[in-house]
Residue frames as a rotation matrix with the C-alpha (Angstrom) as fourth column:
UNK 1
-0.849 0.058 0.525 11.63
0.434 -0.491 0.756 -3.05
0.301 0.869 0.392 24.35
UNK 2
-0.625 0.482 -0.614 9.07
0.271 -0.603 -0.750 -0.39
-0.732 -0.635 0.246 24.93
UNK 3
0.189 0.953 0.237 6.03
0.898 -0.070 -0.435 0.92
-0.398 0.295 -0.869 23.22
UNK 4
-0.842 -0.531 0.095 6.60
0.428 -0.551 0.716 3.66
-0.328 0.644 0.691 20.61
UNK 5
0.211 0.919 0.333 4.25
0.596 0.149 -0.789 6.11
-0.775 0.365 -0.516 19.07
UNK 6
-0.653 -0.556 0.515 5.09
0.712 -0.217 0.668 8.05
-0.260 0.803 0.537 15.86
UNK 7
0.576 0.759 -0.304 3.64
0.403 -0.587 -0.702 11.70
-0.711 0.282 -0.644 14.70
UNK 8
-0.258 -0.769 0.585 4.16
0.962 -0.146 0.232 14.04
-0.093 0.623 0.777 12.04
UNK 9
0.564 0.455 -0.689 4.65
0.503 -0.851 -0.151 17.22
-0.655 -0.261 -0.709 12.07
UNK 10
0.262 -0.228 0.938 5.38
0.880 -0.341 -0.329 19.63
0.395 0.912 0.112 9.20
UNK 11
0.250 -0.448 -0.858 8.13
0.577 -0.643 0.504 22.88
-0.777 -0.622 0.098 10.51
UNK 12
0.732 -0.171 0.660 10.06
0.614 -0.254 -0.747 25.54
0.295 0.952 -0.081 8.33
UNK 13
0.482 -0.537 -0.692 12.82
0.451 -0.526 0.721 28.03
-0.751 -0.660 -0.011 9.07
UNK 14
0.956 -0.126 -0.264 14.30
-0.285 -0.599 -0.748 30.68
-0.064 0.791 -0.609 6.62
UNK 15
0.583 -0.758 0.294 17.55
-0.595 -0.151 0.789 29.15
-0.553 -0.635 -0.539 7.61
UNK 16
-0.605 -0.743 -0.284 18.10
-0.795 0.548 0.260 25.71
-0.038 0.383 -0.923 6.82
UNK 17
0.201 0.682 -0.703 16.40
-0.355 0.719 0.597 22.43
0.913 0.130 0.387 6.38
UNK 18
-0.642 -0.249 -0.725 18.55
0.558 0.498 -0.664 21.18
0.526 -0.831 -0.181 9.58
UNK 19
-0.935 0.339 0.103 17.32
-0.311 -0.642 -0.701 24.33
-0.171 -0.687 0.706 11.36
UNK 20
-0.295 0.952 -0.087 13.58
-0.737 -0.169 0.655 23.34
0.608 0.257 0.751 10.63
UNK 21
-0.105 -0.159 -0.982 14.30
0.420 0.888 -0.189 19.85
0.901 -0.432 -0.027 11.97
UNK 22
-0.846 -0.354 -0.398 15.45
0.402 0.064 -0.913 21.20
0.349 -0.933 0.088 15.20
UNK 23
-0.871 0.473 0.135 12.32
-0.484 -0.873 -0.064 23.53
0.088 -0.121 0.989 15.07
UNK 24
-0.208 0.496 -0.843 10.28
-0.550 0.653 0.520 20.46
0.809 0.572 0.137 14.56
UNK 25
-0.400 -0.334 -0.853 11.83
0.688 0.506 -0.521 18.82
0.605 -0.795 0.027 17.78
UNK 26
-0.977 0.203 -0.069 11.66
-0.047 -0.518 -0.854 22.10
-0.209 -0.831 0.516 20.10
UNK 27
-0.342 0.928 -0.149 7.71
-0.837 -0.229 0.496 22.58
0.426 0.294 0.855 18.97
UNK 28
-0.046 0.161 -0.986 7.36
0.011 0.987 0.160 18.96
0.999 -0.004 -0.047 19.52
UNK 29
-0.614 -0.413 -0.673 8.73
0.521 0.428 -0.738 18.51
0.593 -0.804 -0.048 23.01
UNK 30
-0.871 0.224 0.437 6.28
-0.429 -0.779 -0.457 21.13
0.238 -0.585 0.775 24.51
UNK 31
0.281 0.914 -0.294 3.77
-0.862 0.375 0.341 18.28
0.422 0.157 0.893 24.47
UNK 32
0.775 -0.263 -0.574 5.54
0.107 0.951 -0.290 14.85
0.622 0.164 0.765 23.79
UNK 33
0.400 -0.894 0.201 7.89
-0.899 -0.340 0.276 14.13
-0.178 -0.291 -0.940 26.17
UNK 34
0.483 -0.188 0.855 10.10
0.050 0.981 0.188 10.86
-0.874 -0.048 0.483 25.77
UNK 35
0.904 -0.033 -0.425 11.37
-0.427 -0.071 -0.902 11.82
0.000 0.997 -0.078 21.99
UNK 36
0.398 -0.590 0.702 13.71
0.095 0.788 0.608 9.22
-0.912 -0.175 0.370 20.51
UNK 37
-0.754 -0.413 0.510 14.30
0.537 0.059 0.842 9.90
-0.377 0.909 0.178 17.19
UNK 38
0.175 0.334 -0.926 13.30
-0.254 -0.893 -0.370 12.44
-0.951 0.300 -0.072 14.42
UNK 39
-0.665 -0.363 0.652 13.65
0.642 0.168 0.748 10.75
-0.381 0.916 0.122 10.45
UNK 40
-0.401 0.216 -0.890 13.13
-0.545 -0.838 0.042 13.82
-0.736 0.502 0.454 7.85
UNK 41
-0.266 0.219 0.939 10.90
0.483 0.873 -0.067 12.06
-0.834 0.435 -0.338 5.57
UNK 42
0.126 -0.093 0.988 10.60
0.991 0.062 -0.120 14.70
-0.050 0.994 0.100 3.18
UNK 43
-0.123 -0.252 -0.960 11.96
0.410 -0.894 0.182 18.77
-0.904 -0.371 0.213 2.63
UNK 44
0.125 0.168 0.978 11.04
0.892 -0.450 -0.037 20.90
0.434 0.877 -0.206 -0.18
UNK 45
-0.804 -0.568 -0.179 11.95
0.530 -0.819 0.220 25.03
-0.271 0.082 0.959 -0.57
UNK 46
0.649 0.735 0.195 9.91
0.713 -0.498 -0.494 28.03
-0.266 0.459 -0.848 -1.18
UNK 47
-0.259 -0.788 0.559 11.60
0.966 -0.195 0.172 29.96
-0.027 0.584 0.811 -4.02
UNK 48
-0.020 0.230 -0.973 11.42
-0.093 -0.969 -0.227 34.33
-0.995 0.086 0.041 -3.98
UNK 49
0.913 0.391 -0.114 10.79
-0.042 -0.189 -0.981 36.28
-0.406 0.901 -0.156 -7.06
UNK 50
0.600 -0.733 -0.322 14.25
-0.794 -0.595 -0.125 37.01
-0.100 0.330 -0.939 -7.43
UNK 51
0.572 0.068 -0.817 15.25
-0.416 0.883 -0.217 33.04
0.707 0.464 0.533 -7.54
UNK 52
-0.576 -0.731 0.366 16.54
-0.599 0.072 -0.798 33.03
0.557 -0.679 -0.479 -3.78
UNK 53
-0.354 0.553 -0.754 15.11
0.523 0.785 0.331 30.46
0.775 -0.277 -0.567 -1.54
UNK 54
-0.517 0.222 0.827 13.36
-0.510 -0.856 -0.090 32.05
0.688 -0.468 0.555 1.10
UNK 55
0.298 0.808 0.509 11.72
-0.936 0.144 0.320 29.37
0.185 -0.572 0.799 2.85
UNK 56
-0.880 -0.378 -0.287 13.08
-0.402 0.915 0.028 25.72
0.253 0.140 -0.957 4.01
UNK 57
0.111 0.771 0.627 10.36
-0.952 0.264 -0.155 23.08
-0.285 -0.580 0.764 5.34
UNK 58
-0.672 -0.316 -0.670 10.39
-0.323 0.939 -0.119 19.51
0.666 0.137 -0.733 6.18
UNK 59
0.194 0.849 0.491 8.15
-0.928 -0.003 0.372 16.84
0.317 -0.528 0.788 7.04
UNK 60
-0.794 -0.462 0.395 9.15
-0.606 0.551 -0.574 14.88
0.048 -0.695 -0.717 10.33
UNK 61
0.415 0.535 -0.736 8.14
0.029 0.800 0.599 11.51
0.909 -0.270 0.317 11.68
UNK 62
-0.161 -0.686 0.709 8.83
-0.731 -0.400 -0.552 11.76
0.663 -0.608 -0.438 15.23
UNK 63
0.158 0.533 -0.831 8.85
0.109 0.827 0.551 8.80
0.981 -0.177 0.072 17.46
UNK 64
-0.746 -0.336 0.575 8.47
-0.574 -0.114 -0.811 8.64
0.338 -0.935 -0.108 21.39
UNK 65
-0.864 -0.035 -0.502 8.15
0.072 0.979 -0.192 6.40
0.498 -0.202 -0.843 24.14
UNK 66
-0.248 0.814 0.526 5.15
-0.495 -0.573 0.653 5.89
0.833 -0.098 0.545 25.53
UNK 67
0.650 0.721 0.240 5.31
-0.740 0.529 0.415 3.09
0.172 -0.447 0.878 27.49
UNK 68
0.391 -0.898 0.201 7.62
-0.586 -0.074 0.807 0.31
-0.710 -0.434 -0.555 28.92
C-alpha cells in the first residue's frame, strides 16, 4: 500500500456534470501526476433567466499517489 494525498478542486462545463469531472481531471493532471481516483463530492447548476441551465459545476476530491 502506498501513500495517498487528496485535493479539491472545484471545475464547470456548460455541458454536463460528467463533462466537468473530466475537466476537473485534465486541469488536475497538468500538475499531479499519479491520479487514482476522482469521487464527485458535490454538483450544483447555474440556472439562465429563461429557466435553462447554463452552467454545470462540481466539487472533486482527487486522490494521487505520492509515494510507495
Amino acid at each position: 500500500m502506498g501513500v495517498h494525498k487528496v485535493i479539491e478542486i472545484l471545475s464547470d462545463s456548460k455541458k454536463s456534470w460528467e463533462d466537468a469531472t473530466a475537466n476537473a481531471v485534465k486541469e488536475a493532471s497538468k500538475s499531479v501526476k499519479n491520479i487514482k481516483s476522482v469521487w464527485v463530492k458535490d454538483m450544483s447548476c447555474e440556472v439562465n433567466k429563461n429557466g435553462k441551465i447554463s452552467c454545470y459545476r462540481v466539487n472533486c476530491m482527487i486522490t494521487f499517489g505520492v509515494g510507495k
